[in-house]
C-alpha positions, -999 to +999 in steps of 0.1 A: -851-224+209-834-193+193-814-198+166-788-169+158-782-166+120-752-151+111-749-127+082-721-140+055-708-109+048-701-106+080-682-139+083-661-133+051-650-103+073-640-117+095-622-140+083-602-118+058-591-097+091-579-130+109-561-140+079-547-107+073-532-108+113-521-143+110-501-134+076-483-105+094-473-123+127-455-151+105-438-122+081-423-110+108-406-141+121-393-144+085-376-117+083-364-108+115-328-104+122-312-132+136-286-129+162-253-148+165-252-172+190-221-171+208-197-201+213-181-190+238-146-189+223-117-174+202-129-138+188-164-145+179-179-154+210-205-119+211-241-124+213-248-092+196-244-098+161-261-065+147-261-060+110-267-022+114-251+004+098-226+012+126-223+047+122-257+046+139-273+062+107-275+047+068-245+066+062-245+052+024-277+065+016-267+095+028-237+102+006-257+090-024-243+057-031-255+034-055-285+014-039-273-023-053-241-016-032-263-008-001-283-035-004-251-061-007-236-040+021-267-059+045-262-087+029-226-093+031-234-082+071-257-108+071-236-136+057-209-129+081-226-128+108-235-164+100-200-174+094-199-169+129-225-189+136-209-218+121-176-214+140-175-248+162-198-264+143-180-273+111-141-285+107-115-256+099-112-267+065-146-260+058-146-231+077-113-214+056-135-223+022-163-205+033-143-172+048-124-172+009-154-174-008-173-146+014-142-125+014-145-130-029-181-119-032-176-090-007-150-077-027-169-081-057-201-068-048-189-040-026-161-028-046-136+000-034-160+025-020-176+035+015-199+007+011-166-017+015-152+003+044-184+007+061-184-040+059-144-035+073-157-012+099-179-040+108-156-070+108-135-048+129-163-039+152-169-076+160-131-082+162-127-102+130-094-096+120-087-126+097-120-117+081-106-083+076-078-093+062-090-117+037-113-091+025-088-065+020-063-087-001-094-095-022-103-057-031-068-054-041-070-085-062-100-070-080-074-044-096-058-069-118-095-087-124-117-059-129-119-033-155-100-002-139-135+020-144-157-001-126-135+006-096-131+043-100-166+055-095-172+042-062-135+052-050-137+088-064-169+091-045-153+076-015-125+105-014-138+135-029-174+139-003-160+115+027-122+114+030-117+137+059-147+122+079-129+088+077-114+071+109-076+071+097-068+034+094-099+032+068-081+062+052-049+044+045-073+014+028-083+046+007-051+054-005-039+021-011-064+017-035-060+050-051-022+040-049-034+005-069-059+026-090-030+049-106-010+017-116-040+000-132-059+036-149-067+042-180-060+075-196-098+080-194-095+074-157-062+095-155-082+127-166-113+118-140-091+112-110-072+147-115-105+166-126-119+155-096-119+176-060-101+153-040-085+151-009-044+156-018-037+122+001-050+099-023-044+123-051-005+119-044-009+081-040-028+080-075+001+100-090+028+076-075+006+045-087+003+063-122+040+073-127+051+043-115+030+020-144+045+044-170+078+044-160+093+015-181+075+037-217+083+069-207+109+070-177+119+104-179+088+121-186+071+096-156+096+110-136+098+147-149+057+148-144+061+133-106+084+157-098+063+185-108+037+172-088+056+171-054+069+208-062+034+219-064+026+206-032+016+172-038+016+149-012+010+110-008+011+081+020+048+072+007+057+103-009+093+095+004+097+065-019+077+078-049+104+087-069+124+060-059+098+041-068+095+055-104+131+050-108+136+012-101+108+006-121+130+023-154+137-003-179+171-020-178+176-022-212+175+015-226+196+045-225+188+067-195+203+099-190+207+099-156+227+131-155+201+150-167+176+130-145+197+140-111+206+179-122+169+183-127+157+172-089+157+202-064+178+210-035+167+204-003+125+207-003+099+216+028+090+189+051+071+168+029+100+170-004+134+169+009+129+133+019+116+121-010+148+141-031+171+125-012+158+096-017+152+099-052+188+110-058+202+082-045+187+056-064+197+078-096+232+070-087+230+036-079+208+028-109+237+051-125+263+023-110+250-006-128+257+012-162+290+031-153+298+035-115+332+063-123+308+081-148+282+082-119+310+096-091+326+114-113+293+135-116+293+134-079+325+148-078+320+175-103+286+187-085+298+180-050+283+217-037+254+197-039+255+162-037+265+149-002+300+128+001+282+103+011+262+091-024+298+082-035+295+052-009+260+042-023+272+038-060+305+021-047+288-008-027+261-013-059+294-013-082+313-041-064+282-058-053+282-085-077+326-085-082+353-098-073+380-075-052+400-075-079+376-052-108+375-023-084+410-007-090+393+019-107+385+040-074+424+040-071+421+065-097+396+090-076+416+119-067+427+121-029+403+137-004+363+129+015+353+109-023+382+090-025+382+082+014+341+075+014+349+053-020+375+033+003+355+028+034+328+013+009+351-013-005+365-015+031+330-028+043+323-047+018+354-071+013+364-073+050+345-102+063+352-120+026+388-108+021+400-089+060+435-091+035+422-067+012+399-049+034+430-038+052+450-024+025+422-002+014+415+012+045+455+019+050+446+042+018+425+061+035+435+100+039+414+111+071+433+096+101+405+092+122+384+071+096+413+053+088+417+041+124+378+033+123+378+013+096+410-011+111+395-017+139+362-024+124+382-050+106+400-063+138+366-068+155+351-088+129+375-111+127+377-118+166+342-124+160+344-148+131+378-165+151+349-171+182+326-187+160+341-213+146+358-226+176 
């Protein structure tokens, strides 16, 4: 009989190499990515429930990001995906607690940057709308939670190296924020945001969030410096209502000159201004109505080369808003002619479904036949209507 005698280095080998395999194999099925399983209803019933960048490229890494946010980015992928997962398996309730608290630490973790719209790029990929839109209101929570420069880096880097190569409903999330970031800056952050080269989009938002906030300390200068900025060339998602915007936010209980507020706005504009001056000059005069409506069409009157007829009607309907007919004999005293006859139809419209009496005998003081007849008739109309009603 031959008896084979194995070496024991050999063995220890041997066994280190078969132990070595045997570790690998079971790494791997750790960490592999798990796929949804699909449940075969509502929004989440896809198979595929990839947690891949899906720009097709670490896109993050690429612009430089900050690696803690990149590694939350497959995290947050992860956890959603198996929120999906669950769907069907646990009771609604459950299931609303869970997408709250997910939407809170993806929010928090991914903050205001490309990271956070490369996770809604994702929950839009997989048709998550709800999920979306939890995690949106949560980012613009974080503005009245979070310290306003923890928010600014990633945002800044977000606009200023990526802004134009960002599909354009991402882009509005951008200039919310920037929008949200101007209200909520500090002066530190003021200087970054305007030192930085960014795109003008969210620059103009910034400005309007940033006027805006300092409106009720500084109205005039808020508004002086807004102004400016839209001269320049500034623009903005709602560069229409920025200035109106600055003005409603004026406190009620100083002095404002608004005389000197409406001389200094300019006539007409291009195609990205003249909205946002008309608009702007309009709610000078109404604001002007709550203080001292004949001072405010009196100035209207005197400056009517370039102020439109028309404004007399705005700061009309704000005066009376709140009275009764009988406190707005003052218009009486407008002299005859297109402000006296615009002042009329205002009161006309807004006392003939209260007072059709009234309404009547101002609109028989109007000078313009043709308006005149209008406005009866307008009168006549809505009382047939009311008459129908109630029977």
């Amino acid at each position: 009989m031959i008896i084979f005698r194995l070496n024991p280095f050999i063995i220890t080998v041997a066994l280190v190499v078969l132990i070595a395999i045997t570790g690998s194999y079971f790494l791997c099925l750790g960490t592999a990515t798990p796929h949804a399983q699909g449940d075969g209803g509502g929004d989440f019933s896809r198979s595929d429930r990839s947690i891949t960048n899906l720009s097709g490229s670490n896109q993050i890494d690429h612009h430089g990001q900050g690696q803690a946010r990149s590694v939350a980015l497959t995290e947050m992928k992860q956890k959603w995906a198996n929120f999906w997962d669950k769907k069907g398996t646990v009771d609604n309730k459950k299931l609303h607690a869970i997408k709250v608290e997910l939407s809170v630490e993806s929010a928090e973790r991914l903050l205001t940057g490309l990271e956070m719209i490369e996770l809604l790029k994702f929950l839009d990929f997989h048709e998550a709308k709800s999920e979306a839109r939890f995690v949106r209101l949560q980012v613009e929570k974080l503005f009245e939670t979070e310290e306003p420069d923890v928010l600014l880096s990633p945002l800044l880097k977000a606009i200023s190296l990526n802004f134009s190569k960002i599909d354009g409903p991402y882009q509005l999330d951008l200039m919310k924020w920037s929008y949200l970031m101007g209200k909520n800056a500090t002066l530190e952050g003021f200087e970054r945001f305007k030192d930085e080269e960014i795109d003008p989009w969210p620059l103009g938002d910034f400005m309007h969030g940033w006027a805006t906030s300092k409106a009720l300390d500084d109205p005039e200068g808020s508004f002086s410096m807004l102004v400016d900025f839209i001269e320049e060339g500034g623009k903005g998602s709602k560069q229409d209502q920025a200035l109106e915007d600055v003005i409603r936010s004026f406190p009620t209980n100083e002095e404002i000159d608004f005389d000197k507020l409406e001389s200094s706005l300019p006539i007409g504009g291009n195609a990205n201004s003249a909205k946002a001056y008309e608009n702007a000059r309009r709610a000078i005069l109404v604001e002007w109505a709550n203080k001292d409506p004949a001072d405010a069409v009196n100035h209207i009157i005197d400056n009517s080369d370039r102020i439109p007829v028309q404004m007399v009607t705005y700061v009309v309907e704000q005066a009376i808003k709140d009275m009764k007919f009988d406190g707005i004999e003052w218009v009486k005293e407008f002299p005859p002619g297109p402000h006296y006859d615009a002042a009329a139809t205002a009161v006309v419209q807004t006392l003939w479904g209260s007072h059709p009496d009234v309404a009547k005998e101002w609109a028989m003081s109007i000078g313009d036949e043709s308006l005149r007849q209008d406005q009866l008739e307008n009168i006549q109309t809505i009382q047939r209507r009311k008459s129908l009603k109630e029977k």
